[in-house]
C-alpha positions as CSV (number, residue, x, y, z in Angstrom):
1,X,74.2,106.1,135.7
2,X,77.0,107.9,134.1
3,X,78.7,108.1,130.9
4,X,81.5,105.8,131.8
5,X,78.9,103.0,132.4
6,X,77.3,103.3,129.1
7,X,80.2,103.3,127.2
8,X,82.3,101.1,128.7
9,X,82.2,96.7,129.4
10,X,84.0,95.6,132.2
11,X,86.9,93.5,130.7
12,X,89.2,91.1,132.9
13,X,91.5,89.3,130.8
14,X,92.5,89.7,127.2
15,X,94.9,88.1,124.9
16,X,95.5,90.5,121.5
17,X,97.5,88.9,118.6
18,X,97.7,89.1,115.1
19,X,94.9,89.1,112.9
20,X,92.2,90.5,115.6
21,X,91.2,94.1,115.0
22,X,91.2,96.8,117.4
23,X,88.4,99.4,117.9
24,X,89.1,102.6,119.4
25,X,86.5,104.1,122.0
26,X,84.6,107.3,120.5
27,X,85.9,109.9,122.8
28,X,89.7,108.7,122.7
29,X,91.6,111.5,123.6
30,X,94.5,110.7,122.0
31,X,94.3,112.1,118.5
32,X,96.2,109.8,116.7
33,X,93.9,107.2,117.2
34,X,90.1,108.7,117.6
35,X,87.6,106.6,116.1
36,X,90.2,104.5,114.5
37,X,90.6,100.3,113.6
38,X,93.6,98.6,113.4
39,X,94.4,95.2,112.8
40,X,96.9,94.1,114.8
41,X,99.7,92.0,112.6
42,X,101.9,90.3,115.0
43,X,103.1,90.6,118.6
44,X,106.8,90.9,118.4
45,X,109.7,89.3,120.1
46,X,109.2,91.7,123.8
47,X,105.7,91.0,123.9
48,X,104.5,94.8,122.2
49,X,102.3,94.3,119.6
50,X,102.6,95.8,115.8
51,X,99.1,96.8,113.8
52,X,97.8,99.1,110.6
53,X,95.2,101.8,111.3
54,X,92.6,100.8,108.4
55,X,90.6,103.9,108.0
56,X,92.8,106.8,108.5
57,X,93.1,109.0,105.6
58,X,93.9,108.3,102.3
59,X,96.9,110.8,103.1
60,X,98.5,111.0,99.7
61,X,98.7,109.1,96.2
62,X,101.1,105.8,95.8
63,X,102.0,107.1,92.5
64,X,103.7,110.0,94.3
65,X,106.0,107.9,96.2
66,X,106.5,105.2,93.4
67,X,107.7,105.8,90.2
68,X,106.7,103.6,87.4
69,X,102.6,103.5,88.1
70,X,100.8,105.6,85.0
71,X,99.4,108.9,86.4
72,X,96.1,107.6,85.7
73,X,96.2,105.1,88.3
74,X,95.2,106.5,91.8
75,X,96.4,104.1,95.0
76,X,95.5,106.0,98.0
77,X,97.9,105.6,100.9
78,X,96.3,105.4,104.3
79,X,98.3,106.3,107.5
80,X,99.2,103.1,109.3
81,X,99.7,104.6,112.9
82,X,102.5,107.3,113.7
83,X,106.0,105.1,113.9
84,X,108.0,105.1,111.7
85,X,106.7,107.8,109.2
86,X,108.7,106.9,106.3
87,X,107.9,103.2,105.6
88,X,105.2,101.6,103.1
89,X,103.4,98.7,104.1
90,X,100.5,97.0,102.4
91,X,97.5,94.5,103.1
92,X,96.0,92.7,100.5
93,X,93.4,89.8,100.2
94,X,95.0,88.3,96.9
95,X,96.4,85.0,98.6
96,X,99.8,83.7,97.5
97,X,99.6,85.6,94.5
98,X,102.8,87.5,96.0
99,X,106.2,86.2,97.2
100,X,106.8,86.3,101.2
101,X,102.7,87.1,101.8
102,X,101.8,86.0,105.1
103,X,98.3,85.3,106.1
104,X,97.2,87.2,109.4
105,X,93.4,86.6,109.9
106,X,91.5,84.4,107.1
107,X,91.8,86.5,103.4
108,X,93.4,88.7,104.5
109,X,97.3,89.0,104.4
110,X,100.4,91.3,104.8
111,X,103.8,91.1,102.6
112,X,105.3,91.2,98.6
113,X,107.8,92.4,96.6
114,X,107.8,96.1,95.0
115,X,108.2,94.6,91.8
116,X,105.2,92.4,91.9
117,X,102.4,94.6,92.9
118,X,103.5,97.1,90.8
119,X,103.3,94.5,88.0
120,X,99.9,93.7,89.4
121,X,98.5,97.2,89.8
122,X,99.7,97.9,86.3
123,X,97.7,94.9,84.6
124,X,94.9,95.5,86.4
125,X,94.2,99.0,85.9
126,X,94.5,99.2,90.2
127,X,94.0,97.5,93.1
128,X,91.1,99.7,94.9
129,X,89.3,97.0,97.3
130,X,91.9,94.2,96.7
131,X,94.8,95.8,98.0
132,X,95.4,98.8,100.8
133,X,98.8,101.0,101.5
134,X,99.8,102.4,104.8
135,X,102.5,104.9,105.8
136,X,103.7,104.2,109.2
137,X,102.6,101.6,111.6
138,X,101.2,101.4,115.2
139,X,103.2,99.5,118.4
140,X,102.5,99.5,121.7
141,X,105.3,98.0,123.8
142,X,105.3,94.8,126.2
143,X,102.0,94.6,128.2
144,X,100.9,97.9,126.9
145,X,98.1,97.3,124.9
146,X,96.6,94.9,126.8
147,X,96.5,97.2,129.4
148,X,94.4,100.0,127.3
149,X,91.8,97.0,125.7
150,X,91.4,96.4,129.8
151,X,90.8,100.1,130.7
152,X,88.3,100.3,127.6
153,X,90.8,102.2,125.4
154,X,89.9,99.8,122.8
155,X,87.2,97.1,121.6
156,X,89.0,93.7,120.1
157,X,87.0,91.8,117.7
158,X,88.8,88.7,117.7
159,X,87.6,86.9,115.0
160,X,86.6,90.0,112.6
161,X,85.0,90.2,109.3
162,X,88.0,90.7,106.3
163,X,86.0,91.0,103.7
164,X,85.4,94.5,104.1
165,X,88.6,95.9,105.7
166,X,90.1,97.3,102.5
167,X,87.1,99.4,101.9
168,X,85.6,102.8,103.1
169,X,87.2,105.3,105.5
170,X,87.2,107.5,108.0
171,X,83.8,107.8,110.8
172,X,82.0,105.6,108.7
173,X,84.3,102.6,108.6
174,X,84.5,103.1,112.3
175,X,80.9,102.7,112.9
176,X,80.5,99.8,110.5
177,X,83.1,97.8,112.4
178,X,82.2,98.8,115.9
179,X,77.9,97.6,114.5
180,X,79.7,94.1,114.7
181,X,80.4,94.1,117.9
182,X,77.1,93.6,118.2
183,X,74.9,94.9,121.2
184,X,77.3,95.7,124.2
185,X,78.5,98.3,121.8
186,X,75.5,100.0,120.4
187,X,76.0,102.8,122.8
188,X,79.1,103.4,121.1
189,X,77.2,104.5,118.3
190,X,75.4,107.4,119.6
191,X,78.5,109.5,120.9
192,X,79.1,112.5,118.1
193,X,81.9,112.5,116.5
194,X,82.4,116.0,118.1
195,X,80.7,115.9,121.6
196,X,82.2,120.1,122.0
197,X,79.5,120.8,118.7
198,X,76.7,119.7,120.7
């Protein structure tokens, strides 16, 4: 039995959309995207498919990029996904509280003005757990991704948990996510973060 059998289901047809979350495999080579989770948003007009890394960084401070938040008040801003480097995006799980939000998987939605969640952040002293920031965004292109989920690039969780996705980072949010998965992915688990420093 080899390492490729352990690790890896064998997957046949898949559908990805918005609102499903993506898990990458633990010995990804590509480094953009080791041990990562995104949640896929939409699948756009060509048939590529748009999605928010959820536990990659925090990479820098929202008050930094946005003037008008108190210094006191710390937003970290997570990196969505490589494209497009110099756009803000934000999920939240405060309904319709916003104008233009959009729900993409149950509590848990994308879209508002500046204006408001400033507003909001500033009454409530923050926004930790309620609200996450990304900078950048990941796409794959027509037919793409669905072609990586069937080589076992990724794990989809199609019907994923959203009460926890605005929490934690890093290995550990990886590992929480990929333990609901469930059983064909406990193997998943045991890879080191670093194989090479075994």
């Amino acid at each position: 039995m080899d390492l490729d059998s352990i690790l890896h289901k064998d997957i046949r047809e898949v559908h990805p959309r918005g609102g499903q979350l993506l898990l990458s495999e633990p010995l990804m080579a590509d480094h953009n995207f080791s041990r990562s989770a995104v949640m896929l948003l939409e699948q756009d007009s060509t048939g590529g498919h748009i999605g928010l890394m959820l536990n990659k960084g925090p990479v820098c401070q929202l008050n930094q990029l946005i003037e008008g938040l108190p210094a006191e008040i710390t937003i970290p801003i997570f990196k969505g996904g490589p494209v497009e480097l110099d756009r803000l995006f934000m999920l939240h799980r405060l309904g319709n509280i916003f104008s233009n939000s959009m729900e993409i998987a149950p509590g848990l939605y994308v879209g508002g003005t500046e204006d408001e969640v400033i507003d909001y952040i500033i009454s409530h002293g923050g926004a930790v757990g309620d609200i996450r920031f990304f900078i950048g965004y990941s796409g794959w292109g027509a037919g793409q991704l669905t072609s990586e989920i069937i080589k076992n690039y990724w794990a989809l969780n199609t019907d994923p948990d959203t009460s926890e996705l605005l929490s934690g980072s890093g290995d550990a949010f990886w590992r929480r996510e990929v333990e609901k998965l469930g059983p064909d992915y406990r193997s998943w688990l045991i890879v080191p973060e670093n194989p090479s420093l075994n």
